[in-house]
N, C-alpha and C positions, 0 to 999 in steps of 0.2 A: 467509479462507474461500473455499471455490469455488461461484462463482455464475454462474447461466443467467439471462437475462434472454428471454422468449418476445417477439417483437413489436417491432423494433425505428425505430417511427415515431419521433413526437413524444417520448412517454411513454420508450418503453425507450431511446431511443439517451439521450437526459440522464440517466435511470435507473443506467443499463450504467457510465457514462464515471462518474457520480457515486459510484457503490458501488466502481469501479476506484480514485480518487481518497481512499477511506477504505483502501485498503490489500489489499483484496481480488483474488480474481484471477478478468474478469469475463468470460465469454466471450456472446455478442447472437447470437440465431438468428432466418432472420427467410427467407422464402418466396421474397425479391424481389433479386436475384441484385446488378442492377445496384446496387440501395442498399447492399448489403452491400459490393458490392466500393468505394464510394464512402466509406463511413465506413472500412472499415479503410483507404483511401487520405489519411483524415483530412480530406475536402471532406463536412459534413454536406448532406442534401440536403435542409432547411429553413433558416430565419434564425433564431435564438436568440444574444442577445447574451452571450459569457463560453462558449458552448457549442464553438467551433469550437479554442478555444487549451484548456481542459480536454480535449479527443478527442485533440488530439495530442502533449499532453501522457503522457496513461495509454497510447495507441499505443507510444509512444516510451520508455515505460517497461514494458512490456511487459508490464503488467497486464489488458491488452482487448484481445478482439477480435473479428473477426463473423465469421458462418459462417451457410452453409444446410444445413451437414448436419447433422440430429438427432442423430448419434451420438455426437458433439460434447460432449455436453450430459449425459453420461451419470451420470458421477462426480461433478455436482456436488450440494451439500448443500442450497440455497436455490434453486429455480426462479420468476421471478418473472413472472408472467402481465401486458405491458404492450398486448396487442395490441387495436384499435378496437371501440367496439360501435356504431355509426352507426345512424341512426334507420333504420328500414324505409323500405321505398319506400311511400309513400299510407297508412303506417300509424305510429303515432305510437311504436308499443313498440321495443323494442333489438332489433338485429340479435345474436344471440350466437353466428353459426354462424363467429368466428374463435375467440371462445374453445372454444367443442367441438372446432374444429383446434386449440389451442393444447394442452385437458385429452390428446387422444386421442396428438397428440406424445408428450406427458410419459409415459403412460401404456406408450406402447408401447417407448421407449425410455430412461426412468432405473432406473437400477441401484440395486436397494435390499435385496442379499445381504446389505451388511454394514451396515446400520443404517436408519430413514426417514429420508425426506427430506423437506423442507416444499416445500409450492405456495402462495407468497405474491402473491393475487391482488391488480394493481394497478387492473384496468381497470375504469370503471365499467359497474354490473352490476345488472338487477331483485333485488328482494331476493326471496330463496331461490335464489340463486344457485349461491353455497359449498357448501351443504347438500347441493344435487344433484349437484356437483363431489366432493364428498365420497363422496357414493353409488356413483358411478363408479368411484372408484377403489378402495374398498373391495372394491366386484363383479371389479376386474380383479386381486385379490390381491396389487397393490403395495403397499407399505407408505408410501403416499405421503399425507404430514398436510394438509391443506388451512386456510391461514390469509388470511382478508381483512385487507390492510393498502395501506389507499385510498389515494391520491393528493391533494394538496390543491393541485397545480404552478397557477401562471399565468404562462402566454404573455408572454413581456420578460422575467418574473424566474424562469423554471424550474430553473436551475441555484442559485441563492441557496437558491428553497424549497425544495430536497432536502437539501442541506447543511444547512441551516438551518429546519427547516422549523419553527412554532408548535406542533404537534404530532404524536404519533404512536400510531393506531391499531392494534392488533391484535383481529380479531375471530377469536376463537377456538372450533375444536369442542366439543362438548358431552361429549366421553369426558374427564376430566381427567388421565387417564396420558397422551393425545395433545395435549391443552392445552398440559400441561406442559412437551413436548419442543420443540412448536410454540414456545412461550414467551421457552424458552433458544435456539434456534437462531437466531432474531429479534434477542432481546437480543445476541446474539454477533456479529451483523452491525451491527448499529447502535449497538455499544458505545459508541464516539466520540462520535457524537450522544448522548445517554443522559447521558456522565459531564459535559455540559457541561449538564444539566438541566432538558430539553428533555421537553415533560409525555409520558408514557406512560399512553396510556387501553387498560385490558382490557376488551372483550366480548364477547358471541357474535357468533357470523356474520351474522344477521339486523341488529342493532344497527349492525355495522361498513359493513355494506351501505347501512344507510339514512344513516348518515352524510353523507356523500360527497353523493347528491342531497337531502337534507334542507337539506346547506348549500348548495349552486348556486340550490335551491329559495328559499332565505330570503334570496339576494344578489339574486335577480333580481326577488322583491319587491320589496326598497328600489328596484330601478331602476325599474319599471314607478309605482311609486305615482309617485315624484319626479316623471316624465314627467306622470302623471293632474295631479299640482298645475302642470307647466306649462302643459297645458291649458287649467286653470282662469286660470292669471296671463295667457294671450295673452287671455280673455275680457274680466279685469279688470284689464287695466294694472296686472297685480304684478310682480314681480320673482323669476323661481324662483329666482336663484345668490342673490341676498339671503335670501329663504326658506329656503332648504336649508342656510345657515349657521347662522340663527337656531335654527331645530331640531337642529342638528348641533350644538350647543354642549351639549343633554341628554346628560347619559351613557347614556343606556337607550336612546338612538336612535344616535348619533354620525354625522361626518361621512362617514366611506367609504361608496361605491357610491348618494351623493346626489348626484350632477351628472345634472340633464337632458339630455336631446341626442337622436341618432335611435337611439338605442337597443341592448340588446346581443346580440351574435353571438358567432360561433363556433364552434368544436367540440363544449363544456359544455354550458354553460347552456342553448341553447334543444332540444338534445334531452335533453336530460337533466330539462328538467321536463315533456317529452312523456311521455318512457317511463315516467319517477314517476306520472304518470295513468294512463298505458297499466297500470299493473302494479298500481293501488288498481283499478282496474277488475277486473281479474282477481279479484283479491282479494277482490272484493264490496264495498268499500270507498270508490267513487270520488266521493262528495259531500263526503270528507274534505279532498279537493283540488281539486275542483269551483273556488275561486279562482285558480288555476294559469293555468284557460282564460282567464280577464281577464288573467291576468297577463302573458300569451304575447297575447295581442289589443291590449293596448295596448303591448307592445312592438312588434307590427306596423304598427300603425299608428302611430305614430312615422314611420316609414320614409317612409309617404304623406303624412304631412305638410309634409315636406322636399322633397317634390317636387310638392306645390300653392303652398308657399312661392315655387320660383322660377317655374313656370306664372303664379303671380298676378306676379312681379316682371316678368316677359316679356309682359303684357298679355293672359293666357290662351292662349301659344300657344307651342310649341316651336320650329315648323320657320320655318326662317331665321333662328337663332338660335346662336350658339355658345356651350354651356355648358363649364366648366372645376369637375372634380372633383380635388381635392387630398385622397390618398386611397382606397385601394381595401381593405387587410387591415380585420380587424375590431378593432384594437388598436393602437397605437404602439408599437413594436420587437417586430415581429410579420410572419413573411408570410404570414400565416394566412390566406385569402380565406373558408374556410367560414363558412356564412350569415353574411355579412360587411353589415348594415345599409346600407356605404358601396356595396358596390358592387351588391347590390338598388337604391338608387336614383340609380344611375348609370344600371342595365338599363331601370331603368324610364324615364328622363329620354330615352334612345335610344332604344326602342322608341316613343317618341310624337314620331319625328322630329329630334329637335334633332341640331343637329354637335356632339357630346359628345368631347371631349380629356380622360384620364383619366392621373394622375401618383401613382408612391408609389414612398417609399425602398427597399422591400426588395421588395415585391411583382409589380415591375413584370415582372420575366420570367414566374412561375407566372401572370399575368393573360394575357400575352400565349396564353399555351401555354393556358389555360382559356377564352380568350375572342377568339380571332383577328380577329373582326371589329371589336372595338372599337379605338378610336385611342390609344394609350397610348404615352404619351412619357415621358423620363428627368426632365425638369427642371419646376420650377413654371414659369421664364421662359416655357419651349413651348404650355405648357397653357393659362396667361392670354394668352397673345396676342392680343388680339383679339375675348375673351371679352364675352359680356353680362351673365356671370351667374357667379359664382364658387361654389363649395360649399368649405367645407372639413369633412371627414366621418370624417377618421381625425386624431385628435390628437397627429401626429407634432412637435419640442420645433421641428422647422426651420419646420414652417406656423403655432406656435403665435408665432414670431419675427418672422414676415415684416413688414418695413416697409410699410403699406398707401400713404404717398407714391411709393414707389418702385412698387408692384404697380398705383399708379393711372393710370401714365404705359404701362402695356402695356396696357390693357383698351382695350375699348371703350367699356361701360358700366360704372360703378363701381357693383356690385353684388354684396353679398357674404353670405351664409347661412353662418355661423357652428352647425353642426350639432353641435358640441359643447362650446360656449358655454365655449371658451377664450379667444377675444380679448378687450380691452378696446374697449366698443361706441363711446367717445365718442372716443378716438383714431381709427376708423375713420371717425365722422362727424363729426370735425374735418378728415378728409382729401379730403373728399369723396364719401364713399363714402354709398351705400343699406345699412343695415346691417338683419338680419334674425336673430335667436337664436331658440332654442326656449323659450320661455317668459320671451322676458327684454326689458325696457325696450330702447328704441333711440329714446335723448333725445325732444324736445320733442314727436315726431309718435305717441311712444306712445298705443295704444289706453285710450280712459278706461273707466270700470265704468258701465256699462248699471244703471239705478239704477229 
């Protein structure tokens, strides 16, 4: 088929290269001149692991490519809307005015003499979304179908989940001669997925909308509660990772997205359960989600507790201190920095004076370029040198490795906050070290239950 992909960040450039790679011929439109000329040069301008040898792969086979010119875009059958909806500035709801650049593109420039063509929106979007996209274009007498079909991608495995993804949505319009067409042209793209029997859910536009932040919504619960129960175990000397297994062994709860730690970031989750409020508001609806703002509070705070953790490990005081952050993206094989928990309380650990040294795999240039004042070195050796106070806040597999004998002979003070409570605490304080977890035992000196 021939396929437009709108938006070529995150979303459309794995999108573009993935649909190239089923067979397709893909062509990525996108605003931003130098990115484009960077993907079709086959240098992605993020870190996604599996992403950089699939681009130049379909490059080179000459199924993809990018472009900034709309016209580009004309002929093809499936337009696929991947472009940002970022939270507002001081206000919690979505920004949509990329996709109204995205609909008014399409609008003004596909061709649709010899048949419609679909707009299979990827990005997430308030629900009534489609509907109004649909109106649009209806008013501009294109024959252009409008179908929501969400995204489920996470950052490390985004190329697996499109290929592969658990399911696949189509929210479809309410006319069913345009349903219909919508339907087949979808199935026709995603044939390959499909014949290996991979679930296909139909609904309306509304439904496929809520999808999408309904589930961001119901991960980021299970993380906030876990967090609320370490709370509770630094109170009473319990154990969250013990906890969250015990629980996790119920099938009606299970174990994903039950590890405490400083909590989750990102591009998703934390506006996207803004905007779900921001848009029950609207709606007249907003005490249906009214639990959201705890849920979004206690992932905040998270953050601060990681950074009264090493305050109280430095005897209440930052300055003339050297803290070492291992860690800055909001994920492991990621150089995602958005609302990034790790690097929130890096800022904050700097801003109240201390000599902060901050270290990550893949993140370390976009940190540099985002944050010039801070001190950011390539290697862990740099960081701990000399250190009073270790964090580790991004669970990359090399900081989950580290020999703490080895790491104990650079420091200064052997002190170490474990922000996402991968290490093993008793090897660390067999090594000497001060060990510190977010809800979790750290042997003999653990806090007892207040009775």
């Amino acid at each position: 088929m021939r396929i437009s992909v709108i938006g070529c960040g995150y979303l459309g450039a794995v999108h573009a290269a993935c649909m190239a790679s089923l067979g397709h011929q893909v062509i990525g439109l996108d605003v931003d001149e130098a990115k484009v000329a960077s993907l079709n040069s086959g240098v992605p301008p993020f870190y996604e692991p599996g992403f950089a040898e699939l681009l130049d792969e379909q490059l080179a086979g000459g199924r993809l490519e990018f472009t900034t010119d709309p016209g580009r875009i004309a002929q093809a059958q499936i337009h696929f809307i991947a472009v940002g909806t970022p939270q507002l500035a001081g206000r919690y709801a979505a920004d949509l005015s990329y996709v109204r650049a995205a609909v008014q593109t399409l609008i003004e420039n596909v061709d649709t003499s010899k048949g419609p063509a679909v707009i299979a929106g990827k990005s997430t979007v308030p629900v009534g979304t489609a509907r109004h996209i649909q109106d649009l274009c209806d008013e501009s007498g294109n024959d252009l179908i409008v179908v929501w079909n969400p995204e489920f991608l996470r950052e490390g495995f985004a190329v697996t989940d499109t290929v592969h993804p658990d399911r696949i949505v189509y929210g479809l319009p309410d006319d069913q001669d345009r349903a219909e067409v919508g339907r087949k042209l979808l199935d026709e793209c995603y044939a390959e997925l499909l014949a290996t029997g991979i679930p296909r859910l139909l609904t309306n536009h509304p439904t496929a909308e809520l999808v999408k932040v309904a589930a961001n919504s119901f991960l980021a619960t299970k993380i906030s509660f876990i967090n609320a129960m370490a709370q509770l175990c630094d109170a009473t000397g319990g154990d969250v990772t013990q906890l969250a297994e015990a629980i996790g062994y119920d099938d009606r709860i299970g174990k994903k997205f039950l590890r405490a730690g400083v909590g989750f970031g990102g591009g998703c989750l934390p506006k996207d359960i803004r905007a779900f409020m921001a848009r029950a508001g609207e709606l007249g609806v907003d005490e249906a989600l009214t639990f959201l703002r705890e849920v979004d509070a206690i992932n905040l705070r998270q953050r601060d507790k990681a950074v009264e953790m090493a305050s109280n490990l430095l005897g209440g005081r930052f300055v003339g201190h050297k803290v070492a952050v291992l860690g800055a993206a909001f994920k492991p094989n990621s150089d995602d920095l958005r609302d990034s928990p790790a690097l929130e309380v890096a800022q904050q650990i700097w801003s109240r004076g201390a000599d902060l040294v901050i270290t990550d795999p893949a993140a370390a240039d976009a940190l540099r370029s985002k944050l010039p004042n801070l001190n950011v070195v390539g290697t862990v050796a740099e960081a701990v040198a000399g250190a009073d106070v270790v964090l580790l806040l991004t669970e990359w597999q090399e900081y989950r490795d580290l020999d703490p004998v080895e790491l104990r002979a650079m420091v200064r003070t052997p002190n170490i906050i474990d922000g996402r409570n991968v290490l093993d605490p008793q090897r660390w304080l067999d090594a000497g070290w001060t060990y510190r977890g977010m809800g979790r035992l750290a042997g003999p000196a653990a806090a007892r239950a207040q009775v």
